[in-house]
C-alpha positions in Angstrom: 0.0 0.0 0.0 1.2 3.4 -0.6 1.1 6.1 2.1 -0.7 8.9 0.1 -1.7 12.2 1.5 -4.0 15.3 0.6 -2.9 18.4 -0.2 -3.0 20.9 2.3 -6.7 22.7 2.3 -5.1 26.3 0.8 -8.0 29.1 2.3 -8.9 31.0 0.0 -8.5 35.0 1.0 -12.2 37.0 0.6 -12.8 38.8 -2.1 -14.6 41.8 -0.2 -12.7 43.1 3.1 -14.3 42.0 6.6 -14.7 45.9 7.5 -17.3 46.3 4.5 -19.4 43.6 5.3 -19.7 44.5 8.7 -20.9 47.9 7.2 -23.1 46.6 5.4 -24.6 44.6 7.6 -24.9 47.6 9.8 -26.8 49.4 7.1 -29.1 47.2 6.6 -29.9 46.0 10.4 -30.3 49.9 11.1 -32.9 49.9 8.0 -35.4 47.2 9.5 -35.2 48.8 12.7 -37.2 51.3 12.0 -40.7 50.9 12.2 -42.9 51.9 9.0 -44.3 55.5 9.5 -48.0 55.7 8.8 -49.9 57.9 7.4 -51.5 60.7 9.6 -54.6 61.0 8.0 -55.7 57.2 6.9 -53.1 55.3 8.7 -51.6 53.9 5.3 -48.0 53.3 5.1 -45.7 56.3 3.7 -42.4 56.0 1.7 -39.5 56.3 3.6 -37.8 59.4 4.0 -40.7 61.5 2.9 -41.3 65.0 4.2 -44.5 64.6 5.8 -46.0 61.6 7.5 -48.8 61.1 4.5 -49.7 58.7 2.2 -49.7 59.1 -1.6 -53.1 59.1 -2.0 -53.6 61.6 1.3 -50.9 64.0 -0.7 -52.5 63.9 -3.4 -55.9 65.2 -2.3 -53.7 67.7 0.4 -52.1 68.9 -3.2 -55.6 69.0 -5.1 -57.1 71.1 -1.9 -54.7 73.7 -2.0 -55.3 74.2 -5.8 -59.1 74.7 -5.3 -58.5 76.7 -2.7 -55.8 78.6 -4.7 -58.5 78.8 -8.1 -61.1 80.4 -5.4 -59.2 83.1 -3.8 -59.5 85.8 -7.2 -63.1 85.1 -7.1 -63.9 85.8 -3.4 -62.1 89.3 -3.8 
């Protein structure tokens, strides 16, 4: 019988650094821990990051308000 061996195991080195997963992972754990804002009038969820706590649909009709309120102001004066 012959005494045959393996080859050593060689590791290979990572492709992406330690220190940027670790940022990432940060990134993304600091995402989900923030719960969804809802929407002040109808309790809907809003996008993130938007200016005020409403909903699309809510925005729209704040936006469509202001213009009939806007078109009614010459005629009043």
């Amino acid at each position: 019988m012959h005494n045959m061996r393996r080859k050593p195991q060689v590791k290979p080195e990572p492709v992406i650094s330690p220190e940027i997963i670790e940022s990432a992972k940060r990134s993304v754990s600091t995402d989900r821990a923030k719960a969804p804002v809802k929407c002040s009038v109808c309790g809907s969820e809003t996008p993130a990051g938007a200016a005020e706590p409403l909903c699309w649909v809510c925005r729209r009709l704040k936006i469509s308000a202001w213009r009939d309120v806007e078109q009614q102001m010459p005629a009043q004066e």
